[in-house]
C-alpha positions in Angstrom: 0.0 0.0 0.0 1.4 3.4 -1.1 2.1 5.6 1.8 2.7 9.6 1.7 3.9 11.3 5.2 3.9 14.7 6.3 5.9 16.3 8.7 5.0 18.3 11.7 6.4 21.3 9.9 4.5 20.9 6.8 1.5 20.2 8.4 1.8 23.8 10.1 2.0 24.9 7.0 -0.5 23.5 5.1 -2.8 23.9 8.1 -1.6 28.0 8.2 -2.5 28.2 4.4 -6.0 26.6 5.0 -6.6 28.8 7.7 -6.2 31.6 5.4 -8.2 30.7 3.0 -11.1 29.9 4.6 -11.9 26.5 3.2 -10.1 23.5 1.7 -9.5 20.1 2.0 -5.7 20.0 2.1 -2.4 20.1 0.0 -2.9 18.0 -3.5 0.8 17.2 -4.9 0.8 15.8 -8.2 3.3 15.7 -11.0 4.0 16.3 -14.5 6.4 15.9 -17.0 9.0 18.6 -17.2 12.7 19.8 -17.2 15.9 18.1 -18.3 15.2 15.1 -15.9 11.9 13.7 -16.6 9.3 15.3 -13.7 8.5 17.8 -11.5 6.2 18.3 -8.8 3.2 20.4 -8.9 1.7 21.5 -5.8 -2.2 23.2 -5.3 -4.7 23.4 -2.3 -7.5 21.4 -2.9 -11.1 22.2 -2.6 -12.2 18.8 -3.2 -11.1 15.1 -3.0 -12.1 13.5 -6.6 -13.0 9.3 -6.6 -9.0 8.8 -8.4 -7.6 10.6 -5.5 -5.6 9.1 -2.5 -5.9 11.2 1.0 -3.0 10.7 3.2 -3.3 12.3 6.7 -0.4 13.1 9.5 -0.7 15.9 12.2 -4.2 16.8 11.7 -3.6 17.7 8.0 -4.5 16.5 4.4 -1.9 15.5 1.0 -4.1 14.5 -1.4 -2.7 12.7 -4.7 -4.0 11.7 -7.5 -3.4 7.6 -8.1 -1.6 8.3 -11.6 1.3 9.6 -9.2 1.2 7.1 -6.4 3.9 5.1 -8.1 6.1 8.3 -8.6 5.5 9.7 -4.9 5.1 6.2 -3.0 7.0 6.7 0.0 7.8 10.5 0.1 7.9 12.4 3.2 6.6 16.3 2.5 8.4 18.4 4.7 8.6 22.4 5.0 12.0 23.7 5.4 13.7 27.4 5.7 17.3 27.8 4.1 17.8 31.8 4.8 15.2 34.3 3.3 13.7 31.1 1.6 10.4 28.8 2.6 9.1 25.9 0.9 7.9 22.4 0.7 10.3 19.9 0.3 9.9 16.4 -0.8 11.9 13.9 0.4 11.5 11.0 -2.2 13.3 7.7 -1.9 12.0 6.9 -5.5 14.1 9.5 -7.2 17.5 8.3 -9.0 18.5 11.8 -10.5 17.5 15.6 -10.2 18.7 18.0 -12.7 21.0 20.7 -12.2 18.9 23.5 -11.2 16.4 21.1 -9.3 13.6 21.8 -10.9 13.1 18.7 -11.9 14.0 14.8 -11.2 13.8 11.3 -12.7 12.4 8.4 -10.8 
């Protein structure tokens, strides 16, 4: 069974984002083809759960994902890190074998 986890941090962030919206069902990730490496994530807050999607819960929150990516994403943590000025999601995923350059994009 595919498994998606979420950590406290990102979870404060996905609830903080929720919370400023007003409404939503939680964090979809999905990907797409792009880049020099094959994929790249796509990330959205979703106002719905759709009958293909999976719903993966830690710390009170919501990553929803779409079954078309479970095999890409099986097994990723999503994690919410700071690196100076910068904040953002990051996706610790033990099926990736390369990322490109500029990390924009990876290969599983």
């Amino acid at each position: 069974m595919a498994r998606i986890s979420i950590s406290e941090a990102a979870a404060h962030q996905i609830r903080h984002v929720l919370e400023e919206r007003g409404s939503g069902e939680g964090l979809r990730v999905a990907v797409k083809p792009s880049g020099c490496s094959g994929y790249s994530y796509v990330l959205d807050f979703a106002d719905s759960v759709d009958a293909d999607d999976q719903v993966f819960e830690d710390h009170g929150v919501r990553v929803i994902v779409d079954n078309d990516a479970l095999s890409v994403l099986d097994g990723t943590e999503v994690d919410y890190v700071s690196e100076g000025l910068n904040r953002f999601f990051r996706f610790n995923n033990p099926n990736v074998r390369d990322e490109c350059g500029c990390g924009e994009s990876f290969s599983v």
